[in-house]
N, C-alpha and C positions, 0 to 999 in steps of 0.2 A: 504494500500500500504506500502511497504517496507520503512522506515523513509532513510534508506543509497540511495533510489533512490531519493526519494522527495531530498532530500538535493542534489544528484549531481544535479535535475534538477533546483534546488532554484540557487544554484553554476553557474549553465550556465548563468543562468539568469542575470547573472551579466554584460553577453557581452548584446547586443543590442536584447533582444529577449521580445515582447512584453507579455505581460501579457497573453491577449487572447492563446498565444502559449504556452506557459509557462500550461495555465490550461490545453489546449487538450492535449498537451504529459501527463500531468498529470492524466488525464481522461482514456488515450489511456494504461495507462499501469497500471491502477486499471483496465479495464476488460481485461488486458493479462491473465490473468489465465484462466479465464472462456472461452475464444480461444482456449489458446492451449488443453485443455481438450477436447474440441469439436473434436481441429486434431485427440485426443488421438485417441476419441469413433472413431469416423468415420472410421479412421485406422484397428480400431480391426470390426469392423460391416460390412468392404466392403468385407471379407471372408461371401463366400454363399451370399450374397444379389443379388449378378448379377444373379444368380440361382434360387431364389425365387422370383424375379422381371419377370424374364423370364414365371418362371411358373404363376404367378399374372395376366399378360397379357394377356396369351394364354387363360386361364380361365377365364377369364372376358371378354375379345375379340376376342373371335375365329376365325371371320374372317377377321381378320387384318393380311394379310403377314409382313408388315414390322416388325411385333414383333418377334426379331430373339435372338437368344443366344450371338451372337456378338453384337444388338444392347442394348442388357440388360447391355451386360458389358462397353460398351461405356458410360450410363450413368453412370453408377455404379464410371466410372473414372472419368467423369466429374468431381463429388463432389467435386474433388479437388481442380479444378478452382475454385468454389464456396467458398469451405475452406480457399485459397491463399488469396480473398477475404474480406473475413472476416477477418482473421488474420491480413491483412494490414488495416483493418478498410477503405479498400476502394471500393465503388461499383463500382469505374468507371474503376479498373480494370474488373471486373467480367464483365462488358459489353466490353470491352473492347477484350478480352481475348475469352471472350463464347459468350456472346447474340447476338454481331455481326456478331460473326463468322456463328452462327445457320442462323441468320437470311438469309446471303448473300449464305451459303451452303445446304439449305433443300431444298430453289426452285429451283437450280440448279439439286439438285440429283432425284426431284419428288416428296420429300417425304412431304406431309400435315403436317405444321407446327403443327396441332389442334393435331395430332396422336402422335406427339413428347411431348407435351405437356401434354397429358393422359396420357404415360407414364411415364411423371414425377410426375405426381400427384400420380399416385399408389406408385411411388418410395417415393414420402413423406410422405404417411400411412404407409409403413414398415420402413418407418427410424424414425417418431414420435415412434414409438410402440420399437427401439429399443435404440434413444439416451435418456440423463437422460433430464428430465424437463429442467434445467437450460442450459443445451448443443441445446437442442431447440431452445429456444428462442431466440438464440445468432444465429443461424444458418435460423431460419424461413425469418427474412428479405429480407435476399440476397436469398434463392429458392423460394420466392415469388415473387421478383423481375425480376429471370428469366424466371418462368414460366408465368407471367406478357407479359414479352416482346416476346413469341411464341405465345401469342395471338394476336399481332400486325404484324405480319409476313404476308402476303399475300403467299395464299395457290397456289403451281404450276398450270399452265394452260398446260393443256392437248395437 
């Protein structure tokens, strides 16, 4: 980490901030880097993926109507929620923000949580295969997390 960061954060320290705090911000901004890099990838990867996700789908699940061109790009946008996330070093935004929202908006529209969820998982084999190892990792938590929480989703009743 930056020695001019550590000292402004040693510096705060001075007002009433306890230690414990003191080490997370310190923590929180030795893996800023390996975040924003992750925005970098992501940024430059979501050209064509909504396109190749789409095609991924239709080829593996051909008769899934919900696999549509618009819904490829919809997740393809998501990521960003996911990324906001990560970046704030917060899940309870990402639930907050997306998994609730899926949750409370799939059985309303009809759509089988399980189907939304397969699509993410395809979408996380083209995104391992295109961010770097270290962009990974930093990233796998929080899309496990919410593909996690579309399994808890109860499926629309008919």
């Amino acid at each position: 980490m930056n020695t001019w960061l550590t000292d402004i954060i040693r510096k705060a320290n001075e007002r009433p901030f306890p230690e414990a705090d003191v080490a997370r911000m310190t923590a929180y901004y030795a893996r800023l880097p390996a975040r924003l890099k992750l925005g970098e990838e992501l940024e430059r990867t979501e050209t064509g993926l909504a396109r190749r996700l789409h095609e991924e789908l239709t080829k593996r699940h051909p008769d899934r109507q919900t696999y549509s061109r618009p819904l490829a790009q919809d997740l393809v946008e998501s990521l960003r929620h996911v990324n906001l996330s990560v970046l704030a070093d917060d899940p309870r935004l990402l639930r907050y923000r997306w998994t609730e929202h899926l949750a409370r908006v799939l059985p309303e529209l009809g759509v089988d949580p399980l189907e939304v969820r397969d699509a993410y998982l395809v979408l996380r084999e083209l995104l391992e295969g295109r961010l770097t190892a270290s962009s990974w990792e930093v990233f796998r938590p929080a899309f496990d997390e919410m593909t996690d929480a579309l399994t808890a989703v109860p499926a629309p009743t008919a």
